[in-house]
PATI-846009 format. One record per residue (C-alpha): x, y, z; residue in three letters. Coordinates in steps of 0.1 Angstrom, whole numbers, plus 5000, padded with zeros to 4 digits. Last residue first. Layout:
// residues N
XYZALA...
END
This chain:
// residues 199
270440331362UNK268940551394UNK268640271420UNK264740201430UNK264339871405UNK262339731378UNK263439521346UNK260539441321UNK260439071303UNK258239011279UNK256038741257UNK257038471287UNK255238761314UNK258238781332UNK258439041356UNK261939131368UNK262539281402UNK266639461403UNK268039521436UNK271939401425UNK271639691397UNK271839611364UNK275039421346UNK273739081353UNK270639131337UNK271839171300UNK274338871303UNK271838721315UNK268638831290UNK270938681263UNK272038371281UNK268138281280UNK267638431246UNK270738211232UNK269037891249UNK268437741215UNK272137741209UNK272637511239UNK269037301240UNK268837291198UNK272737151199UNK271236891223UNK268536791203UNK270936731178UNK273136521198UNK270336301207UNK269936151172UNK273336271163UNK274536021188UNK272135691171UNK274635531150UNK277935591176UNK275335401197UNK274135561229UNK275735611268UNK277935871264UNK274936071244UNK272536021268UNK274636171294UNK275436531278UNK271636501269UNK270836531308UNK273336751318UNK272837001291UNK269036911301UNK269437091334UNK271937321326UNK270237471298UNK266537431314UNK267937611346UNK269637931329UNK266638131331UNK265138071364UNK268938071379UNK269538421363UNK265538501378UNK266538361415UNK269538561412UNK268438921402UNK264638941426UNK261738761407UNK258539011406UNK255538751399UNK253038791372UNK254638421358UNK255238311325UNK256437981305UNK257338041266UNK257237841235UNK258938101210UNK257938191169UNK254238051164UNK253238231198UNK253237931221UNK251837941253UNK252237851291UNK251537991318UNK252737951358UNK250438001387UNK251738121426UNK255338221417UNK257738161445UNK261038031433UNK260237671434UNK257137751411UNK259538001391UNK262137711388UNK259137471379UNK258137701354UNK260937771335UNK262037341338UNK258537321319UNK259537551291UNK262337311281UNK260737021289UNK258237081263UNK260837221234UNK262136881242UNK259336721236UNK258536881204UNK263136841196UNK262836461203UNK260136371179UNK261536541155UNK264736341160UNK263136031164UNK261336101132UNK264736141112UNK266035831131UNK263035671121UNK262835791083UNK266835691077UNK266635361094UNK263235261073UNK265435431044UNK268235141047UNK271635251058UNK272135051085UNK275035061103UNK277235341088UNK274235591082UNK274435771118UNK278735721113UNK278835971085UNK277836221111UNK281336191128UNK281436141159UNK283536291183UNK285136571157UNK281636591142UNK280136731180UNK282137011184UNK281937131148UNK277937081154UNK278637271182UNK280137561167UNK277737601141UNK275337571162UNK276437841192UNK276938071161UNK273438061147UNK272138101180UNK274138431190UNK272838541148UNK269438471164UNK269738631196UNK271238931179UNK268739021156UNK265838921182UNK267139191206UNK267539451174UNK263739361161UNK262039411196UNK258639311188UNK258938951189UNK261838931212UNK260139161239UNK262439321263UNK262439581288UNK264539841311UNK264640081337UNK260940011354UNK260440221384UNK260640121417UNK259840351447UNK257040131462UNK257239771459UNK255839591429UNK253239361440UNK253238971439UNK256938931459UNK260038711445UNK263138551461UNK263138781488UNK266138891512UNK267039201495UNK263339301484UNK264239651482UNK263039951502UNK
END
């Protein structure tokens, strides 16, 4: 039996067997494509975001190397707590979602959040997706609201939230096409797919 009307259960239920898994460390082709996915995403949106402000524009105001170095630290600044955030929106949509105790951890390469919960298909697409939309949202409206000098400040970070999130929309895409009683276990180093249809 599946878990049709649960968002996620602690054991795996009898009769499903795993169909499918990921790890983006170890998994050169998956990490290939995530990449060269994220490569694209920031080329595009740095496109995107030089025909509403140009980048000329940061330097237009003051163009004195304090403004330079705190802009450039501002930035930095920006992308460790965003990276932060990021991870923390994971775990509070697994939290909200049903998992008991949330991870965290860093491997040199990925930040991740983990759970040993089994998240049913929609509750795990919404766990993935959240951060995107979330700070999207967020950074979308920080921008409007800045300087022309300062919107590659916050634009940047949000080019690092949408082409950052390639893995999330990677794993999606992937997900979406399995089975509507798929479990996923997310460990934040892997992902494994479960279910009791034949795939």
């Amino acid at each position: 039996m599946g878990l049709k009307n649960k968002r996620c259960s602690s054991a795996l239920p009898e009769g499903y067997r795993e169909i499918y898994s990921v790890n983006l460390q170890k998994d050169k082709k998956a990490a290939l494509i995530v990449n060269i996915a994220a490569l694209i995403l920031m080329v595009i949106f740095v496109i995107i975001g030089i025909l509403i402000v140009p980048i000329s524009y940061t330097f237009d105001n003051d163009g004195s190397i304090v403004t330079v170095w705190l802009k450039t630290i501002a930035v930095l600044a920006g992308m460790i707590v965003y990276f932060i955030l990021h991870e923390l929106v994971h775990g509070i949509t697994m939290k909200h979602y049903g998992a008991k105790k949330v991870k965290y951890g860093f491997t040199g390469l990925y930040a991740f959040a983990g759970c040993e919960e089994y998240f049913s298909k929609k509750p795990y697409i919404v766990i993935a997706l959240a951060p995107i939309v979330v700070w999207g949202v967020v950074l979308a409206a920080v921008c409007c609201f800045v300087p022309e000098s300062w919107f590659w400040v916050v634009y940047f970070i949000q080019i690092m939230n949408l082409s950052g999130a390639a893995g999330d929309l990677y794993v999606t895409c992937k997900f979406s096409k399995f089975p509507k009683d798929i479990l996923i276990k997310d460990t934040g180093l892997e992902m494994k797919v479960y279910s009791e249809t034949l795939y």
